[in-house]
DODREN-275270 format. One record per residue (C-alpha): residue number from 0; residue in one letter; x negated, y negated, z. Coordinates in Angstrom, 2 decimals, decimal comma, m for minus. Each point is the difference from the previous one (the first is absolute). Layout:
<sites>
SITE  nr rest      xx      yy      zz
SITE NUM    A       X       Y       Z
...
</sites>
This chain:
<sites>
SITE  nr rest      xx      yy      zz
SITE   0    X   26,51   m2,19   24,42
SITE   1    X   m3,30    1,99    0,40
SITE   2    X   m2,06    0,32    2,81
SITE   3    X   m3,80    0,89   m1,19
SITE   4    X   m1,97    1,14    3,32
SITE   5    X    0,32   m3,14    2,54
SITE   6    X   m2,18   m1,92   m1,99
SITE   7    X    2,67   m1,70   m2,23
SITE   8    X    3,66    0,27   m1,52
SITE   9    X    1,44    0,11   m3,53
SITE  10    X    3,29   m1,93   m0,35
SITE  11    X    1,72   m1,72   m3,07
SITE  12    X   m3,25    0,93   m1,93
SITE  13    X   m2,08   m1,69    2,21
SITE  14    X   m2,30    1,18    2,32
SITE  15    X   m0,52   m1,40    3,63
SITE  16    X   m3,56    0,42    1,00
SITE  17    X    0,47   m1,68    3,61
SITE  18    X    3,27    1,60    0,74
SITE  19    X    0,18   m1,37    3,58
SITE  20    X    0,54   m3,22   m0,69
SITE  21    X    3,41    0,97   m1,37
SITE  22    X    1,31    0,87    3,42
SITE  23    X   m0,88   m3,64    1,32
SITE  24    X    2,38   m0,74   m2,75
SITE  25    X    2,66    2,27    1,18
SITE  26    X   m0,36   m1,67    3,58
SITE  27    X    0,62   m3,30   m0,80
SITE  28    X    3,94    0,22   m1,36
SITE  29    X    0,56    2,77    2,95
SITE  30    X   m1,34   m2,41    2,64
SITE  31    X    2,14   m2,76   m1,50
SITE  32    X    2,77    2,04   m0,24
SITE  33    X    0,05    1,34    3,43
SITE  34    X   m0,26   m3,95    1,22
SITE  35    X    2,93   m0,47   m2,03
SITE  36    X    1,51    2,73    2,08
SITE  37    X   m0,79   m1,38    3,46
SITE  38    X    1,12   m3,75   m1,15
SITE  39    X    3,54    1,70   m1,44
SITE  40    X    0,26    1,74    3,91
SITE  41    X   m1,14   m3,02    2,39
SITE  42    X    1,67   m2,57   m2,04
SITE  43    X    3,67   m0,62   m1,14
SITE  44    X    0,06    0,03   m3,87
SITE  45    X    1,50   m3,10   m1,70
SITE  46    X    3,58    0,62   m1,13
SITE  47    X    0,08   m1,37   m3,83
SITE  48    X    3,21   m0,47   m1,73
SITE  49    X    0,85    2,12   m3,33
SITE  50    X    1,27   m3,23   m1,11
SITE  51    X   m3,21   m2,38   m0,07
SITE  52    X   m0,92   m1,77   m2,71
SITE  53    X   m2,38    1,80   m2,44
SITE  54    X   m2,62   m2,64    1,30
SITE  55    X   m0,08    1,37    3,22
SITE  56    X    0,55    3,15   m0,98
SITE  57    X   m3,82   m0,42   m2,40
SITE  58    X   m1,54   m2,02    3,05
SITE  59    X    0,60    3,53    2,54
SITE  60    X   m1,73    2,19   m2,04
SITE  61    X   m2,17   m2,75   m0,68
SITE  62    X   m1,06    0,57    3,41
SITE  63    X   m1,53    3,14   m0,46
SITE  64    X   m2,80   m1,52   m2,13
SITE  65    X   m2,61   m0,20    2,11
SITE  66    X    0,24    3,66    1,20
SITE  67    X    0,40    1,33   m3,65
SITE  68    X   m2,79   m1,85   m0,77
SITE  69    X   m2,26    1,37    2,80
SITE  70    X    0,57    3,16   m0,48
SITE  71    X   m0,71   m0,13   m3,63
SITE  72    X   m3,39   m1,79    0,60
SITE  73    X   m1,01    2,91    2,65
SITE  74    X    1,42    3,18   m2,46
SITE  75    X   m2,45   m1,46   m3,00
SITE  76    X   m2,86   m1,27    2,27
SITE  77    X   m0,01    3,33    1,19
SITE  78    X    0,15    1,32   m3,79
SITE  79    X   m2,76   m1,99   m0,87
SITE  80    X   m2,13    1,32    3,27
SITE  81    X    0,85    3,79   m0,96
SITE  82    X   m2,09   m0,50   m2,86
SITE  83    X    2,65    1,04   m3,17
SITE  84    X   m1,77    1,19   m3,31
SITE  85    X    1,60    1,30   m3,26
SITE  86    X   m2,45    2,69   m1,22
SITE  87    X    0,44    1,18   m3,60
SITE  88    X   m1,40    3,15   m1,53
SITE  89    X   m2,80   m0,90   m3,11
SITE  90    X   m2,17    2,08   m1,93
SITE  91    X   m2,92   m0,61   m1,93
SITE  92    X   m0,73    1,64   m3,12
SITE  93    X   m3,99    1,04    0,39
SITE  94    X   m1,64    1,96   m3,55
SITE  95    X   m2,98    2,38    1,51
SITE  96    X   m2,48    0,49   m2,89
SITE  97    X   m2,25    2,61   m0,49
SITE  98    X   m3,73    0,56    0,15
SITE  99    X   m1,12    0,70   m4,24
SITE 100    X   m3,61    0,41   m1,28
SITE 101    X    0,07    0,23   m3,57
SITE 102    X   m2,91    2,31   m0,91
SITE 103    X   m1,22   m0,75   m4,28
SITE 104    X   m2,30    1,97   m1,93
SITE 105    X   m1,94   m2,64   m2,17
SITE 106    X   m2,69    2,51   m1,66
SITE 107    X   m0,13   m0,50   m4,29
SITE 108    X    1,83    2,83   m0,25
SITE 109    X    3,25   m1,88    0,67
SITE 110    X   m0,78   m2,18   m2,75
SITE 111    X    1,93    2,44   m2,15
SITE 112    X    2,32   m0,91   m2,42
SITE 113    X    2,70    2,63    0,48
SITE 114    X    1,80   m2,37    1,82
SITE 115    X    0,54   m3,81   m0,83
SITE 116    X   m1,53   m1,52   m0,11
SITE 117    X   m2,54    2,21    2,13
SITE 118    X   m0,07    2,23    2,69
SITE 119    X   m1,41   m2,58    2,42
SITE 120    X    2,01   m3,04   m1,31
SITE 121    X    3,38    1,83    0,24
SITE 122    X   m1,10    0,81    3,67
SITE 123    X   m0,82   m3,53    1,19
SITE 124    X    3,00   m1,34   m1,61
SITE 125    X    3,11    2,10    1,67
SITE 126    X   m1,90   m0,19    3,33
SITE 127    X    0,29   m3,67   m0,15
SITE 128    X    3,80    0,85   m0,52
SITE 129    X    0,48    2,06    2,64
SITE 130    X   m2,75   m2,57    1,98
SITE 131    X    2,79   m2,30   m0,61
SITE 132    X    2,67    1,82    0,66
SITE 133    X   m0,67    1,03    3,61
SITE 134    X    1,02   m2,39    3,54
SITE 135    X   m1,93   m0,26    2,66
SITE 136    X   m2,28    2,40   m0,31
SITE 137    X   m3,53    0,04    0,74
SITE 138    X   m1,68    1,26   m3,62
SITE 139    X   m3,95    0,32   m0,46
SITE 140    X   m2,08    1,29   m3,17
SITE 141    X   m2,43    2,64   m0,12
SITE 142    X   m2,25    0,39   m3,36
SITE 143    X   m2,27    2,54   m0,80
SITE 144    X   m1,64    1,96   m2,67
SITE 145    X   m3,35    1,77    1,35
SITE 146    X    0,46   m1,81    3,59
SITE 147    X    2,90   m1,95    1,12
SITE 148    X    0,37   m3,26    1,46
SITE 149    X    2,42   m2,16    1,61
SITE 150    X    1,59   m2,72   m2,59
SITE 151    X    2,07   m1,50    2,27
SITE 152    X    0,55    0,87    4,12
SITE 153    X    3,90    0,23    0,24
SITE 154    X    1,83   m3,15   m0,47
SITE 155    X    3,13   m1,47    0,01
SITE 156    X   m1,47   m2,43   m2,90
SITE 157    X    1,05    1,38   m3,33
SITE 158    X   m0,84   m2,89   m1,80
SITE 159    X   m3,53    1,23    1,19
SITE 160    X    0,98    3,36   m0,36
SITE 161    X    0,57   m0,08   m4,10
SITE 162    X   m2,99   m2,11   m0,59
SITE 163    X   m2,28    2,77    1,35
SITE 164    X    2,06    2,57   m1,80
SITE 165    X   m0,50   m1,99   m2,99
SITE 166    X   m4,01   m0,21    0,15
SITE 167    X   m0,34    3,54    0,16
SITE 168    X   m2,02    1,36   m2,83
SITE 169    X   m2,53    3,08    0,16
SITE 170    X   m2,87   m2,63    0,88
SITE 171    X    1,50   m0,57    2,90
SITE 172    X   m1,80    2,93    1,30
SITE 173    X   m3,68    1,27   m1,39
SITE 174    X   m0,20    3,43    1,33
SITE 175    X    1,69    2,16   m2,40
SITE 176    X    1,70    3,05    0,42
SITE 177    X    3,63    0,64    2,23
SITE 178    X    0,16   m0,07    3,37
SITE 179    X    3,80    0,93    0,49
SITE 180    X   m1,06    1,36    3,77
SITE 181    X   m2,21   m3,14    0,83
SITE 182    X    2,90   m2,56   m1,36
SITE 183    X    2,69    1,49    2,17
SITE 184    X   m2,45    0,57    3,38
SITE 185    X   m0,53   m4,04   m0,59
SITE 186    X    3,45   m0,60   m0,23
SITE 187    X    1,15    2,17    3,47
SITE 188    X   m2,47   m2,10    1,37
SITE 189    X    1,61   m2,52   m0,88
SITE 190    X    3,49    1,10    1,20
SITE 191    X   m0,85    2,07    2,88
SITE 192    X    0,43   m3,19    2,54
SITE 193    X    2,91   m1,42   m1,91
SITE 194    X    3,47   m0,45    1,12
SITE 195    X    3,20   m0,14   m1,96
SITE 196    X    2,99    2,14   m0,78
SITE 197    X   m2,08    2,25   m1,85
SITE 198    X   m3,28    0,45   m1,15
SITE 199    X   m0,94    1,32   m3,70
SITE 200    X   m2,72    0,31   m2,60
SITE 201    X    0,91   m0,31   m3,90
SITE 202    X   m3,06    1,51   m2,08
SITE 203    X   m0,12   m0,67   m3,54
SITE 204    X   m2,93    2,63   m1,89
SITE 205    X   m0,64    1,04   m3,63
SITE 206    X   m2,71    2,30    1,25
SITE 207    X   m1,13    2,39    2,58
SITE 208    X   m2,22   m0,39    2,90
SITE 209    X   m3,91    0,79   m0,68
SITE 210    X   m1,66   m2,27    2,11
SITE 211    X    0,36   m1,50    3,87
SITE 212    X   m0,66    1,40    3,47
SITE 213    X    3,56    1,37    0,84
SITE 214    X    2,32    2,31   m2,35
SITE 215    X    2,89   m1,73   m0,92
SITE 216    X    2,11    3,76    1,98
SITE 217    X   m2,39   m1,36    3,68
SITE 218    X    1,08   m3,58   m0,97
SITE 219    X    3,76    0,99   m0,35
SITE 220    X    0,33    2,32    3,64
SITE 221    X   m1,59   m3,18    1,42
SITE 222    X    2,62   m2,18   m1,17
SITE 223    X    2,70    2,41    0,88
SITE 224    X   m1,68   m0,34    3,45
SITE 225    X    0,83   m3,02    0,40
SITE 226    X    3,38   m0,08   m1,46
SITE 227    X   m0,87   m1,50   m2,94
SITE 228    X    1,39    0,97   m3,65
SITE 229    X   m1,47    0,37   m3,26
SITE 230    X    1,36   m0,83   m3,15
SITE 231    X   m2,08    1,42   m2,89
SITE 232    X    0,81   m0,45   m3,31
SITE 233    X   m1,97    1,19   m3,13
SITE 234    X   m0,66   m2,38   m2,82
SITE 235    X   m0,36    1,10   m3,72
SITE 236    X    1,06    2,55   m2,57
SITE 237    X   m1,64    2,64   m0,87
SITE 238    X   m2,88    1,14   m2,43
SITE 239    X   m2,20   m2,84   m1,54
SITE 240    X    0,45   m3,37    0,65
SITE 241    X   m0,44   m2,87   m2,30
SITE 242    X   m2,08   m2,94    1,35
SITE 243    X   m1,81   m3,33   m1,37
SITE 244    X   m3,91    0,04   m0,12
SITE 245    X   m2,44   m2,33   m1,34
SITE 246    X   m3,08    1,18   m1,64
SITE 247    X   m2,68   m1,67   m1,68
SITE 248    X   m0,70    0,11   m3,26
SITE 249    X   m2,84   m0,97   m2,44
SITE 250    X   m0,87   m3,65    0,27
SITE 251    X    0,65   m0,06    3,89
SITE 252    X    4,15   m0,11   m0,94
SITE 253    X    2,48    1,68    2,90
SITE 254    X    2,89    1,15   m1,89
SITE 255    X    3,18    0,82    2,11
SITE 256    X    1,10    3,78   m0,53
SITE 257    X    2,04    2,75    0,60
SITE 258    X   m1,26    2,64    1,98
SITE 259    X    1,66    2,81    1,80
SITE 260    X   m1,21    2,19    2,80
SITE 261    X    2,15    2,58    2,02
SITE 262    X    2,37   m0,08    2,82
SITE 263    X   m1,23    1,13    3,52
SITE 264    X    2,96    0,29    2,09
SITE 265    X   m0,03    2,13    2,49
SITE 266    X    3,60    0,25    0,54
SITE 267    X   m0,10    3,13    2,85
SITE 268    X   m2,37   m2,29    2,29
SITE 269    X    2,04   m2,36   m0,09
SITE 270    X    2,97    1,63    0,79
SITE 271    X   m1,72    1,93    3,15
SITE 272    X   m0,67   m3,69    1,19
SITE 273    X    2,94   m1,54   m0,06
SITE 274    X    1,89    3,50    1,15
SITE 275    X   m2,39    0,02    3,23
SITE 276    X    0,76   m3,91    0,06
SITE 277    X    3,22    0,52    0,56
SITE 278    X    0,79   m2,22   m2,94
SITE 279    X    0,58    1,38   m3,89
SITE 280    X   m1,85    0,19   m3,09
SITE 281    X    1,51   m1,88   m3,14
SITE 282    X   m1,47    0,49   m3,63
SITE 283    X   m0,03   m3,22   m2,29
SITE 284    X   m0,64    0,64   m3,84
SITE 285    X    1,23   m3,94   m0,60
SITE 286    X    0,81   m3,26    1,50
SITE 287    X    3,88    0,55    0,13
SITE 288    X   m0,78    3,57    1,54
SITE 289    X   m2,73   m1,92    2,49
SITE 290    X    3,07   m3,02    0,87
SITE 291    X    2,11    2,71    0,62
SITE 292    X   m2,46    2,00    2,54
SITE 293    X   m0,28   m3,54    1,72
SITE 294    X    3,70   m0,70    0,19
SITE 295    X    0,13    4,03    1,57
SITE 296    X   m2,73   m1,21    2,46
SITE 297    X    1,97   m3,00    0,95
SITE 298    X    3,35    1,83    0,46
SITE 299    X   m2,05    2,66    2,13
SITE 300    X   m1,70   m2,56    2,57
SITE 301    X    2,69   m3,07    0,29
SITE 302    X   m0,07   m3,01    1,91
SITE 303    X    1,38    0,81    3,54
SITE 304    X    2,84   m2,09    1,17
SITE 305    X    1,17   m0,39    3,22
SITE 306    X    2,00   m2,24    2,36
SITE 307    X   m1,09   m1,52    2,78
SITE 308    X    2,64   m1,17    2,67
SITE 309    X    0,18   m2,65    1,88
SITE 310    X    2,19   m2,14    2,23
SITE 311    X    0,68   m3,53   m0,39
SITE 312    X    1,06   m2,39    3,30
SITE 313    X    1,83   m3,11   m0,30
SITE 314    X    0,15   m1,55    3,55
SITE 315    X    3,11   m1,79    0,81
SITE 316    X   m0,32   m1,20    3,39
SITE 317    X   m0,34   m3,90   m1,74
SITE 318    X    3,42    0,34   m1,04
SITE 319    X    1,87    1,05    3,42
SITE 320    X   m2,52   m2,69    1,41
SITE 321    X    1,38   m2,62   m1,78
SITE 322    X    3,10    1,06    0,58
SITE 323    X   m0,37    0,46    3,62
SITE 324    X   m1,64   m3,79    0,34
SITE 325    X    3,18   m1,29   m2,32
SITE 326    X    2,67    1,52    2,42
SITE 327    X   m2,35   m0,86    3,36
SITE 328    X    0,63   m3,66   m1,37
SITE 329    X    3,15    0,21   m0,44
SITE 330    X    0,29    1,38    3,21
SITE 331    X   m1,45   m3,48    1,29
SITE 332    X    1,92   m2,09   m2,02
SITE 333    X    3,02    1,37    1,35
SITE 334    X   m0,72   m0,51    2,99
SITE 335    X   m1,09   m3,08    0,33
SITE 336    X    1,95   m3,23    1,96
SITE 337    X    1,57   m1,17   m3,61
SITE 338    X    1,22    3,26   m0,82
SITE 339    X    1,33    1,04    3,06
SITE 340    X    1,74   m3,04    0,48
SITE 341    X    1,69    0,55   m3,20
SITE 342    X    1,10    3,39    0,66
SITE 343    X    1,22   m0,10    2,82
SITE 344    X    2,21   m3,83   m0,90
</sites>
């Protein structure tokens, strides 16, 4: 038996909450007993034969009903008052996600062929995948080529999500140039107020930054500022890059070419953003090289588990109620005229 405080006790695995009660219990057999004591002193006991009948013998202890049954209806009645509950030790399973903006450079330049079936398409496509494989997390979509804008506010809808992702083409933003510095101010913004196991920026670029407000080295010691990483990862091979252009021709024709122009990358910026981000700089010359940086990503930031316990009460008062109210009419039926009468014939 344990005693917790002297607000309740722990016996058989259940716990009493109104402890007090229980002594009322005890009372009731010691007050009966100690009447049985006086009767046995003030009164001559009956001498009974060893040799009576087994009838008789059954109608003696038959006697004792009533008292049995008393006592048995007090002990649970005073169960059921103490309040007994079972408690049993739970847990819930509860996934924290994390706080992603995904950050996509959309200028024509990552229309290049170099990887299938371009730069841009590659991109958009293992996002989706790692859109999809992600729980609970809150993800939102930053585009940008001269200016940025938001795509999509973080969401939890990635149905949403990958439709956006999908209607991303250079278009999507007029001013041309890249603001690296610009995107990933817009997307701290973003994540400054957020809350989740972790907080993090992925920033997809073919290019360098030659346009915006903020440098994309101001942009990263604000993140890291607010505890937020950046992923950067650097799109493209080197030297030219093939790409399709129309052109017109004579007759007012647009013939579909090949054109090539050459690659941009400034691989040490990014690398001085993402090492002042607190996050790390991955190269991608291909879409199996650019899955792979996503699945690194993934492994690096993943869902947070934790448990979460809890107790469970089952009451059971109802039970040594019922039990109590069986035995209290008992009690009464033994005790009544009939019964009595029988007993004691």
């Amino acid at each position: 038996m344990m005693i917790e405080g002297i607000c309740s006790i722990e016996f058989l695995g259940l716990t009493f909450e109104q402890p007090e009660w229980l002594y009322v219990g005890v009372a009731l057999p010691m007050a009966l007993a100690f009447r049985w004591v006086l009767d046995k002193r003030f009164h001559e006991p009956l001498a009974v034969s060893r040799l009576n009948t087994f009838w008789s013998d059954w109608t003696i202890w038959m006697r004792f009903l009533p008292n049995v049954f008393l006592i048995l209806a007090g002990l649970l009645l005073a169960l059921a008052l103490s309040k007994p509950v079972k408690y049993a030790e739970k847990s819930d399973v509860v996934e924290q996600g994390s706080c992603i903006v995904l950050v996509l450079d959309v200028s024509k330049s990552m229309l290049g062929m170099d990887m299938e079936p371009t730069r841009l398409e590659a991109a958009k496509e293992v996002a989706k995948t790692f859109v999809e494989g992600r729980k609970n997390d809150r993800i939102g979509l930053i585009a940008f080529r001269g200016e940025a804008f938001v795509a999509v506010p973080q969401t939890q809808d990635y149905s949403l999500l990958k439709e956006r992702i999908d209607g991303l083409r250079p278009e999507s933003v007029s001013v041309q140039g890249t603001a690296i510095g610009s995107a990933l101010g817009l997307a701290i913004s973003q994540l400054k107020k957020s809350e989740g196991s972790s907080k993090f920026i992925v920033l997809l670029s073919d290019g360098e930054d030659n346009s915006g407000r903020i440098s994309p080295k101001t942009a990263a010691e604000l993140a890291d500022a607010y505890q937020i990483k950046v992923y950067t990862v650097g799109l493209g091979r080197e030297g030219r890059v093939p790409y399709k252009v129309q052109k017109l021709k004579q007759g007012g024709r647009r013939v579909e070419e090949i054109d090539s122009f050459p690659s941009q990358l400034n691989e040490r910026q990014l690398m001085e953003v993402a090492s002042i981000g607190q996050g790390a700089f991955f190269r991608a010359k291909s879409r199996e090289r650019l899955s792979d940086v996503f699945n690194a990503i993934d492994q690096r930031e993943p869902v947070l588990i934790k448990t979460k316990p809890y107790k469970v009460s089952t009451p059971y008062h109802s039970i040594f109620l019922l039990l109590g109210l069986g035995m209290f009419i008992g009690w009464m039926a033994t005790k009544s005229t009939f019964m009595i009468g029988l007993l004691e014939d």
